[in-house]
Structures are given as C-alpha cells and as structure tokens.
C-alpha positions in Angstrom: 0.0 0.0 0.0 1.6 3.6 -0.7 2.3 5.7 1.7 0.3 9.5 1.6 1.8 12.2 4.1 -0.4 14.9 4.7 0.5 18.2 6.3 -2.0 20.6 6.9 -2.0 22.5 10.3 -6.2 22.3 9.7 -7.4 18.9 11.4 -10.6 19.4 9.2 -8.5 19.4 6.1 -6.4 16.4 7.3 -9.6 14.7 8.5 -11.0 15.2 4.9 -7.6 13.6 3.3 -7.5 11.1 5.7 -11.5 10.1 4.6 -11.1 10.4 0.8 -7.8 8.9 0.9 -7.4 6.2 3.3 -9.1 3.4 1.7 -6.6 2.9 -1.2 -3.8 4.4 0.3 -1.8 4.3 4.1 -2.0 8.1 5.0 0.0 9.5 7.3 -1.4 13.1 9.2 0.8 15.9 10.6 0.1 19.5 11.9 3.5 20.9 11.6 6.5 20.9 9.4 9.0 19.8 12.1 6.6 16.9 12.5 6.7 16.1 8.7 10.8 16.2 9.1 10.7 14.2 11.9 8.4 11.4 9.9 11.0 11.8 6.9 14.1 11.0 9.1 12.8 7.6 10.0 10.0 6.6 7.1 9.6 7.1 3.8 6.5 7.8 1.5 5.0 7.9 -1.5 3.8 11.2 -2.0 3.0 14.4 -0.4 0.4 16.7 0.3 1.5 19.7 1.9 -0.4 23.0 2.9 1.3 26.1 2.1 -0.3 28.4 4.7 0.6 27.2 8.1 2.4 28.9 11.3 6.4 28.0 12.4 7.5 27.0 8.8 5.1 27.6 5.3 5.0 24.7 2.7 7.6 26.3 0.6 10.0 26.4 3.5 9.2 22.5 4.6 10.1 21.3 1.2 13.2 23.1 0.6 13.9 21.6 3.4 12.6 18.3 2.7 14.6 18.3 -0.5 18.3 18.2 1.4 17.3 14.9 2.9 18.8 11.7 1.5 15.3 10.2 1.0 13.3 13.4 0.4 15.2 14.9 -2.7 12.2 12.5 -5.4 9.3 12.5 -3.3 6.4 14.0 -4.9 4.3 16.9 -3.8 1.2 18.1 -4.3 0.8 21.7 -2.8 -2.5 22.1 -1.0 -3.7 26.2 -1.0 -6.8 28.1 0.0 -5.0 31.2 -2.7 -6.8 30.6 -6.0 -4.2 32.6 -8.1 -1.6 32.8 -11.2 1.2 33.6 -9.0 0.6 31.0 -6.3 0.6 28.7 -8.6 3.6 30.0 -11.1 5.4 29.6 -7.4 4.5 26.4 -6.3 5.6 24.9 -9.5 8.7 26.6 -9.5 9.3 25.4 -5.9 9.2 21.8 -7.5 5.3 20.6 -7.0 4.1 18.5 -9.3 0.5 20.1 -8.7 -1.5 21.9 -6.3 -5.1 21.6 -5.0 -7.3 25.0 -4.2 -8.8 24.3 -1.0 -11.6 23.4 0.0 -11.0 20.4 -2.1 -13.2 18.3 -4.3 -12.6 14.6 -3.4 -13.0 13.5 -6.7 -9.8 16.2 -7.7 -7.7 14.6 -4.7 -8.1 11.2 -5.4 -7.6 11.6 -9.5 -4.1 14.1 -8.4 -3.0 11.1 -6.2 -3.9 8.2 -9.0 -2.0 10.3 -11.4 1.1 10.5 -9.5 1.7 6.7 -7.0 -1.3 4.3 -9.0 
C-alpha cells in the first residue's frame, strides 16, 4: 500500500484527506512541518500533500527543506492552498510541486491528483 503524508496545520482538512484517501492508500497526518521532518528522518513515503499556509514554517520552507534529505530529494508533492491565483501557482511549481489543489477540495480532484502520480 503507498504511503500518503499529509500536512495541513487544519485537522478538518487532514480529516477530509484522511476520509477520501485512506481506503486505497496508508495516510499518514501531521500538523507541523517539524513533525513532517521528523516522519522523513525515520519513514519514507510515497507522496506528499502539503499545505502552504501554516504557522512556524510555510510549505515552501518545509520542502526546501525536505529536499536536502537523502530520501526526500524525489518525493512527490502536491501543494494544498486556499490562494486561487496565477502567482501561487507559477510559485508552487517553481518550488518543485508537481501540482496543487485549491482548498476546499473536491474529493474526486484529490483522489484523480494522487492516481495520477503513485497508481
């Protein structure tokens, strides 16, 4: 089963990932960037979903960051964001995302992002 980590500081939003998601795939919550890293350092995954908006470190900060680790450097991330705009999304491509999601999200738009990328 592939591994989904999903960090999102909302618990409604990882709730909702953790519903759509969890019946084909292992997901793996987080609130907080330092407890993505700490995940990373001892497990791999899949794929990520990661919230750009959240307190301590933002998404683009987490994956630079998740980048210099040995096992991070190919993982790949879907950007989750509330900002519905041409630069957000110039940006989050440029950060290295392989998509992003406007939140709220559609299940049916999850699921299909996630198929696309692990099976």
């Amino acid at each position: 089963m592939k591994t989904i980590l999903v960090v999102d500081d909302d618990k409604l939003n990882l709730s909702a990932a953790r519903k759509v998601l969890s019946g084909e795939y292992k997901v793996i919550p987080v609130v907080r960037g330092t407890q993505a890293l700490s995940y990373l350092e001892n497990e791999e995954c899949d794929m990520i979903l990661l919230d750009i908006s959240m307190p301590e470190m933002d998404g683009f900060e987490l994956l630079r960051k998740i980048r210099t680790m040995e096992n991070g450097k190919d993982i790949p991330v879907i950007f989750l964001t509330a900002d519905n705009d041409t630069e957000t999304e110039t940006r989050c491509f440029k950060e290295g995302a392989i998509d992003f999601i406007v939140k709220p999200f559609q299940a049916e738009r999850v699921i299909e992002a996630v198929k696309k990328v692990v099976g």
